[in-house]
N, C-alpha and C positions, 0 to 999 in steps of 0.2 A: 224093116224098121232101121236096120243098120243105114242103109243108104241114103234113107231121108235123113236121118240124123247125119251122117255126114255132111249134108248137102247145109245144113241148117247148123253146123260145127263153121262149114266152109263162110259163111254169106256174117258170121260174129267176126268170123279173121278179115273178109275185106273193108267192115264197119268200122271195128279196128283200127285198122293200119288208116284208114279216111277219118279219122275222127284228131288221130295223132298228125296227120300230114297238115291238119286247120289249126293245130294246136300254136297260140300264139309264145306260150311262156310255159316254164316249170310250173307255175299253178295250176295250167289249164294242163297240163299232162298229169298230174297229180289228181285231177278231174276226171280223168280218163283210165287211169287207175281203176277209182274206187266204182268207177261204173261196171269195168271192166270184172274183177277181181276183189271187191270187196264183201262185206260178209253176206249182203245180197246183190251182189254184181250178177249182170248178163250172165257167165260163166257158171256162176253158184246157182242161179236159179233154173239155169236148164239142165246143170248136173241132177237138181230134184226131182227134177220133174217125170227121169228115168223110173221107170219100176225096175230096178236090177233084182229083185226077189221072183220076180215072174222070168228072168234070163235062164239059160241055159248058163254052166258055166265056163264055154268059150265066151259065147256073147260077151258075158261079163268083161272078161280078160280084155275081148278086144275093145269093148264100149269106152273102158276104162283110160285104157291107154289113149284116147283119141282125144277126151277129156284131159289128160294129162299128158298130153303131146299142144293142146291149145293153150293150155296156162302158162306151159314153157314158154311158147312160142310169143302168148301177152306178156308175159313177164320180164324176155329178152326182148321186144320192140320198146317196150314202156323205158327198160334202161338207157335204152339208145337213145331215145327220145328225150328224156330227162338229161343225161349227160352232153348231150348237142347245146341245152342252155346255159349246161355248168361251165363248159369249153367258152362261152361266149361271154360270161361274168370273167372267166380267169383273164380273158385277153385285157382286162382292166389292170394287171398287176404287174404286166407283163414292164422288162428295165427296175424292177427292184430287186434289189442285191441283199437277200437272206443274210449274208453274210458282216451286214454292217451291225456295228452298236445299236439298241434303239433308243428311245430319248430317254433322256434323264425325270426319271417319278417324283416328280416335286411333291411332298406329301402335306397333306393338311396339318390346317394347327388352331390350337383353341385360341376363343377370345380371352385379351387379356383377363377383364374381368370374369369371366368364367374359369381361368386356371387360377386366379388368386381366391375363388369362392372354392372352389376342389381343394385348393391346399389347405382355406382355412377348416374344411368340414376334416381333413386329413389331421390335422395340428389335434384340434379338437376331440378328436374320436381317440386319437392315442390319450388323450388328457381325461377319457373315462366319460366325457359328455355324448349324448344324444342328437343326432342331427334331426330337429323336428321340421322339414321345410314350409308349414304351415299351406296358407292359401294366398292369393292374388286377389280373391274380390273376398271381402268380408261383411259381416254384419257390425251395425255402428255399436252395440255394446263390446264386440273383442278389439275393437278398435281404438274405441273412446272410455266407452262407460268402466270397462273391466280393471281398466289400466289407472282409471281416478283421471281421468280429465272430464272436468264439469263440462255442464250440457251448455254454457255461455261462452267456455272457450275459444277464442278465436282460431285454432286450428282446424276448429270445424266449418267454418263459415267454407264458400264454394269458392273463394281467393287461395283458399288451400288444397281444398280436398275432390276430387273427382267422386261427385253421387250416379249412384244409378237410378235408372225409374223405378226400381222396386223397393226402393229404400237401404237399398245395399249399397258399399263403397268400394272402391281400388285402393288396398289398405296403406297406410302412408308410411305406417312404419312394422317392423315384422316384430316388434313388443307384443300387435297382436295373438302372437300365437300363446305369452306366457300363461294366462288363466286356463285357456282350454286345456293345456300341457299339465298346469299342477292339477286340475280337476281328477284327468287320465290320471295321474302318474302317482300323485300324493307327494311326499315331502320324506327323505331329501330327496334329490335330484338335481341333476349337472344335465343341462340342454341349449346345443344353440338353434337359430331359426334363421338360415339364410335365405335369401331370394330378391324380387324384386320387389321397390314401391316406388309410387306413383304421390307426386305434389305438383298442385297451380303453380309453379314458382316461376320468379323469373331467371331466366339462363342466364348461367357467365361461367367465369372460366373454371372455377367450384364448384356450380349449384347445375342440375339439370333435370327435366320434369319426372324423367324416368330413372331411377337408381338404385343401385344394389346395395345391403345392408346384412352384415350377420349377427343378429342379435344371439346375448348369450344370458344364462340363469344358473343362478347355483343357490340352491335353497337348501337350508340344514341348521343346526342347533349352533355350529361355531363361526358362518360366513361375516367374513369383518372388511373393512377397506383395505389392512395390509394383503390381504390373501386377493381380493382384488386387483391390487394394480401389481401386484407377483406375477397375476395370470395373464394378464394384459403385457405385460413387458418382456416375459417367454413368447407368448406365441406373435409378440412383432419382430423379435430377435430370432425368430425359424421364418418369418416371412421375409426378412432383408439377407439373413445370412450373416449378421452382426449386431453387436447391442446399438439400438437410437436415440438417444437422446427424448426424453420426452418430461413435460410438463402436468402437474395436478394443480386445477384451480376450481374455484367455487362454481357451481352451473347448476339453474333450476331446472327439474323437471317434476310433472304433477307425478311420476309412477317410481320415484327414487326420494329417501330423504335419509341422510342428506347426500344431496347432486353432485358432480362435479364434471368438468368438461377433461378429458386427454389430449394434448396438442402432443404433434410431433414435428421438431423441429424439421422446416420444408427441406425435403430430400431436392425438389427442381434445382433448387438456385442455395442451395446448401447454407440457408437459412441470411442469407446476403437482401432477402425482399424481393419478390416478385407479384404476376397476378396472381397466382394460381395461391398465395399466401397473403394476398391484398398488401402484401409491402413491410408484413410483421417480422418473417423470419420463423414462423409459427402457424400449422397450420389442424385448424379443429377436427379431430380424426374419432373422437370414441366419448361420446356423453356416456356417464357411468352412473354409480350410486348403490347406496342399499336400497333395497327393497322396501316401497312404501308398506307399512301394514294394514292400509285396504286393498292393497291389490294381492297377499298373500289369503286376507280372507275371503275377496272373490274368488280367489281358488281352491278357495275350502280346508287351508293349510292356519292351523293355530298361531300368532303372530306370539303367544307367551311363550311357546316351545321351537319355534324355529325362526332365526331371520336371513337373508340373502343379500345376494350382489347382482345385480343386472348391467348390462352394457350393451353399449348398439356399434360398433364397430362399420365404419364406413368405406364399403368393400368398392368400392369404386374410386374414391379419394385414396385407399391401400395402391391399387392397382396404378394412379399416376405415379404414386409417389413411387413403385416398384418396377415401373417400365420407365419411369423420367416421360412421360406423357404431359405437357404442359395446359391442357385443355381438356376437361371433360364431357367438353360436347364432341369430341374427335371419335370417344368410343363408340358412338351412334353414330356417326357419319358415314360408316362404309366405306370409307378410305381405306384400301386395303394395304397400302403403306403402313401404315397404324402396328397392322398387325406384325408385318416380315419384315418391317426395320426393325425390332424390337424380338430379343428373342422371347420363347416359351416358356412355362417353368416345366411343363408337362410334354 
């Protein structure tokens, strides 16, 4: 038996060594491996194949070692083999000098409007409020009905608003989120709702179909317009780095009464008239108000026992006016100038 098996040890090793000699690449030697030495390779299955129980115990010794003098011996061709292609990659590398600098990591950086929506949920969260970021497609009651805008509104017509075929919308403004919030939450409560929406509008250098907005809520038994525009005047004065200059004047909205609109005098052209301020000196940044009291009882919050302040803070209008961005279609653009002439806040 010894000798046939040798014979039949011997005719694995010329297979072998002709199997690695056709070998075009490291894969195909790594192919020959597992043919070779794998957990049912050549090798493995004719080791089984032995009855070493039925051996004498030289046999064994010497069976043994013949087996483990051919694994060696696949295992030291296989490395040479393999290494022969590793030699042939490195001649790739060959004239560079380890020893130099390597390039400079230019590292990433957020979109404007994305680090002015992080600071504001930052501003906010130290101010005890709730970041609720709501949804992107909504249903037309959190959108319209919850908030008191009539079903004849023109806000809803399709010049405004993106419908889906399910009867759902791309919500226009993130107010949507405040019924669903007081439902959860009950009354009081301090929450804003940042993200994006979506309006038919037409573009220019203020207005853009896609935009970001952080709405805010503060519902409780004492909320008044002083404590309002307190809040609003701190956290533009942590967004600039200085107090702004800012304006209160009269402004409808169906979901506040009574409305009022926030200007801030245009940071572009430091209130001198431009586009980006249609030529005022003043540019419309934060409709505000108390809280209508149907929109406290669509959220199931008693309008004799608590009233609120709402505002929609115009996180993209924040952002020119905080990068000196004179165009708001610029932040959609992809223009990557945009981003690294201007620094970060983050």
């Amino acid at each position: 038996m010894s000798d046939s098996l040798s014979g039949q040890l011997d005719d694995l090793r010329a297979t072998l060594l002709g199997e690695l000699a056709a070998a075009a690449d490291r894969a195909a030697v790594e192919a020959v491996r597992r043919r070779f030495l794998g957990r049912r390779g050549l090798i493995t299955r004719r080791s089984a194949e032995v009855d070493f129980g039925a051996l004498t115990a030289p046999e064994r010794a010497r069976i043994g070692a013949l087996f483990s003098a051919l694994r060696t011996f696949a295992g030291e061709q296989l490395d040479t083999a393999a290494d022969r292609f590793t030699e042939t990659a490195d001649r790739w590398t060959t004239g560079i000098d380890p020893t130099l600098p390597g390039l400079r990591a230019i590292p990433g950086r957020l979109h404007q409007v994305s680090a002015i929506e992080m600071l504001l949920e930052d501003i906010f969260s130290s101010m005890g409020f709730t970041v609720d970021p709501g949804f992107e497609v909504e249903t037309e009651f959190a959108n319209f009905d919850s908030v008191n805008i009539d079903a004849d509104h023109p806000a809803r017509d399709t010049q405004d608003t993106f419908w889906l075929e399910d009867g759902r919308l791309l919500r226009t403004q993130t107010s949507a989120g405040q019924v669903r919030h007081l439902r959860r939450h009950g009354a009081p409560t301090r929450a804003v709702f940042p993200g994006r929406c979506f309006r038919k509008e037409e573009t220019d250098a203020s207005h853009e179909t896609t935009f970001h907005q952080c709405e805010g809520l503060v519902v409780g038994p004492d909320a008044n317009v002083a404590t309002l525009v307190g809040v609003l005047k701190a956290v533009l004065a942590e967004v600039f780095g200085r107090t702004v200059t800012v304006r209160l004047r009269p402004g409808h909205f169906p979901f506040v009464e009574p409305g009022f609109e926030l200007d801030i005098h245009c940071l572009i052209c430091d209130g001198a008239g431009c586009a980006v301020c249609k030529r005022s000196g003043w540019l419309e940044l934060i409709p505000c108000g108390l809280v209508h009291p149907a929109v406290l009882v669509a959220g199931g919050v008693d309008p004799e026992r608590h009233n609120g302040f709402a505002f929609g803070i115009g996180t993209t209008r924040l952002a020119m006016m905080r990068f000196g961005v004179p165009d708001v279609r610029l932040f959609a653009s992809g223009d990557i100038r945009v981003a690294t002439d201007r620094p970060s806040l983050l």
